[in-house]
TORKOL-4160 file (C-alpha; in steps of 0.2 Angstrom, whole numbers, padded with zeros to 4 digits, m for minus):
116
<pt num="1" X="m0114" Y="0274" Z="m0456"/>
<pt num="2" X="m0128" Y="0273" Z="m0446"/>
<pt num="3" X="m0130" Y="0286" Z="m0429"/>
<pt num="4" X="m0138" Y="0289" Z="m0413"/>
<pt num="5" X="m0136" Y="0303" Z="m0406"/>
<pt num="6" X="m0142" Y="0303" Z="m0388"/>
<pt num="7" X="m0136" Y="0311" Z="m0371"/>
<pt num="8" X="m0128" Y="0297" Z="m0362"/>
<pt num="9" X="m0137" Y="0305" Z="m0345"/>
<pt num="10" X="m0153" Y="0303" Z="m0349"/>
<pt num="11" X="m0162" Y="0287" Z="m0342"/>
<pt num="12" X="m0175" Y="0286" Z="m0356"/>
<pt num="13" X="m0161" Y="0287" Z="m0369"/>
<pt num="14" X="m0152" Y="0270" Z="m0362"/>
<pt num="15" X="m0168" Y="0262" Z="m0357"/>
<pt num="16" X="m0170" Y="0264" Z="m0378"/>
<pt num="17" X="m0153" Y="0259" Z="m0382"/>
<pt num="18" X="m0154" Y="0244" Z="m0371"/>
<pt num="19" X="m0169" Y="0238" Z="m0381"/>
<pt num="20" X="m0162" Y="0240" Z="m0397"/>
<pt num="21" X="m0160" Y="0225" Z="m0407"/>
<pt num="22" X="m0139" Y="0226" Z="m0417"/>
<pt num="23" X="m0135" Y="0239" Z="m0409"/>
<pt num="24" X="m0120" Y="0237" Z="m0417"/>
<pt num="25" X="m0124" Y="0245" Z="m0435"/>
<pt num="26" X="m0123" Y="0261" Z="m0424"/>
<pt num="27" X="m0112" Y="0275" Z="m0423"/>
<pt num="28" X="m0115" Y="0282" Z="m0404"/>
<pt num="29" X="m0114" Y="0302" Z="m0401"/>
<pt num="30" X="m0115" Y="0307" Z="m0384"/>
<pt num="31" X="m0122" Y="0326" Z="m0389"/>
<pt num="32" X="m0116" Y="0332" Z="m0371"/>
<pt num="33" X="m0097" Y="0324" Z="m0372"/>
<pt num="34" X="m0097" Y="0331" Z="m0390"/>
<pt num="35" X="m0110" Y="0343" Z="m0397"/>
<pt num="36" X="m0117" Y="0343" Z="m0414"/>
<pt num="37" X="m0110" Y="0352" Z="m0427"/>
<pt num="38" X="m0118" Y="0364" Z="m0439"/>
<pt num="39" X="m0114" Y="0351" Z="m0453"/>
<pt num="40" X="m0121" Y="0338" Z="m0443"/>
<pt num="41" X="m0138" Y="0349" Z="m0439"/>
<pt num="42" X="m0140" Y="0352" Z="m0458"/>
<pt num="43" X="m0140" Y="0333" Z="m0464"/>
<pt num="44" X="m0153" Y="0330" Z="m0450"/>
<pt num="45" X="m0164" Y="0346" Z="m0456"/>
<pt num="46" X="m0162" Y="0341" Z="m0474"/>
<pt num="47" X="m0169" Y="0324" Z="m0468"/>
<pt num="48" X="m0184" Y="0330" Z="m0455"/>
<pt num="49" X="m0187" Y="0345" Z="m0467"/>
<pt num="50" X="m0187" Y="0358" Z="m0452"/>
<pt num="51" X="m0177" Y="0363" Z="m0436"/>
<pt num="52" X="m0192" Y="0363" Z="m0427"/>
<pt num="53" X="m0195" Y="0346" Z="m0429"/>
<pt num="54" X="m0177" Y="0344" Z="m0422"/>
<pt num="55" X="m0182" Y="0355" Z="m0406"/>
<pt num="56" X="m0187" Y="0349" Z="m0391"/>
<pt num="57" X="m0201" Y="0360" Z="m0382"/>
<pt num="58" X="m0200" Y="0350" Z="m0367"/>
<pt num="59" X="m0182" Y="0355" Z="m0361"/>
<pt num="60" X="m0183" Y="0364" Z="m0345"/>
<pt num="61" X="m0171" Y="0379" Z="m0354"/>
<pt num="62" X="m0185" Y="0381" Z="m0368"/>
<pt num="63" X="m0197" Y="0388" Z="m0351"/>
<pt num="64" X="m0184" Y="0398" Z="m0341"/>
<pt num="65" X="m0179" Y="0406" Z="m0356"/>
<pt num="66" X="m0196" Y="0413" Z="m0359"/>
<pt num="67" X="m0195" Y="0403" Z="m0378"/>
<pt num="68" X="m0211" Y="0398" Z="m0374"/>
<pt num="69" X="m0219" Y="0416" Z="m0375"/>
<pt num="70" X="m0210" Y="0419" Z="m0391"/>
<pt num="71" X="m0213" Y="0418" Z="m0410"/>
<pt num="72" X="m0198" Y="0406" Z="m0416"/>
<pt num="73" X="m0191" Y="0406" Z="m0434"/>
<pt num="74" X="m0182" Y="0392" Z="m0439"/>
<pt num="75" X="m0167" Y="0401" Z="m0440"/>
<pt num="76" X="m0171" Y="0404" Z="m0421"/>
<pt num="77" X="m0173" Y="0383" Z="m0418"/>
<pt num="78" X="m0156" Y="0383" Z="m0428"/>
<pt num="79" X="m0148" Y="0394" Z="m0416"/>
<pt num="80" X="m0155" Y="0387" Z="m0399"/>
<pt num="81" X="m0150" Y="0371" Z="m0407"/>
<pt num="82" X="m0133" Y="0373" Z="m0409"/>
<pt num="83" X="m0132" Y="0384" Z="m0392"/>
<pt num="84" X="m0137" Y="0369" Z="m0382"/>
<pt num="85" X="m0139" Y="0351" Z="m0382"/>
<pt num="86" X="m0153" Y="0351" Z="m0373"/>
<pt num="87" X="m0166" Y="0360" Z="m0387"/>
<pt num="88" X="m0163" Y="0343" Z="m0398"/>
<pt num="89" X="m0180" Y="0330" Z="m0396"/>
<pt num="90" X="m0169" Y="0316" Z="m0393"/>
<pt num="91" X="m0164" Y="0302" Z="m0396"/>
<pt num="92" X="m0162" Y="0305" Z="m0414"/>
<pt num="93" X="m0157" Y="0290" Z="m0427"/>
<pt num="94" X="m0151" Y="0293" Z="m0445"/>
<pt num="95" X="m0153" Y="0275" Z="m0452"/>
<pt num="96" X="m0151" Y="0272" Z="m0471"/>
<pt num="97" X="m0154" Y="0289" Z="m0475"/>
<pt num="98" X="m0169" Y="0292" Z="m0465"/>
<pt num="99" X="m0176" Y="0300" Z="m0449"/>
<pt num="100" X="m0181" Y="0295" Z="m0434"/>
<pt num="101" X="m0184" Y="0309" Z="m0420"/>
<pt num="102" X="m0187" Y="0308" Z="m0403"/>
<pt num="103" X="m0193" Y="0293" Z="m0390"/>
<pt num="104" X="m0213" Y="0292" Z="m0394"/>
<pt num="105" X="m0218" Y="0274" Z="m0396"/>
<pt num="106" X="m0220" Y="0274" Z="m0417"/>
<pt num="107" X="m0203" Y="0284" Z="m0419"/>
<pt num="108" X="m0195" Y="0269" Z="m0405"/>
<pt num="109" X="m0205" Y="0254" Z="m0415"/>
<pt num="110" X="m0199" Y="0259" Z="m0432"/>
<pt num="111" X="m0182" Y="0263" Z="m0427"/>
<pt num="112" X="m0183" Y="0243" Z="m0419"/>
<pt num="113" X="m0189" Y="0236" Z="m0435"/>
<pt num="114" X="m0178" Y="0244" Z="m0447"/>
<pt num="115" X="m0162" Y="0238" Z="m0435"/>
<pt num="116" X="m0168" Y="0219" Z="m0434"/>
């Protein structure tokens, strides 16, 4: 099955889903109402190829907990990323086994052709 997973709080993420064309050949996974599993983290880091590509630098936890100053490994993204929901770049989309991360405009268009 196809997913989303996306934080059902976050304006950006519905403005997205509510231009998504069948959104129906979607699995929907609110990250806050049900966190992702390390199972689940794995079969996206097999598919982006690194947790970092996974990681969001833009959450406000990644500043107030000094990450920005620091070296991180990936097992470091790993751990943040199962810590907390918001350390993962979302929306992410696993669409016939492949990845789609985050809301820049490319990641949003190919996701929107690959649906229609």
């Amino acid at each position: 099955m196809n997913k989303i997973y996306y934080l059902a709080s976050c304006d950006t993420c519905r403005k997205i889903i509510k231009s998504l064309p069948n959104m129906d050949k979607l699995e929907f996974h609110d990250i806050r109402q049900n966190p992702i599993t390390e199972e689940e983290l794995e079969e996206m880091y097999q598919l982006a190829g690194s947790y970092e590509a996974l990681f969001s630098k833009k959450a406000q936890l990644y500043k107030s907990l000094g990450l920005k100053d620091k070296n991180l490994k990936e097992e470091d993204f790993k751990k943040y990323l199962l810590e907390h929901y918001t350390f993962l770049s979302r929306p992410v989309f696993i669409i016939d086994g492949k990845i789609y991360i985050g809301n820049s405009q490319p990641s949003i268009h190919a996701v929107t052709q690959v649906l229609k």
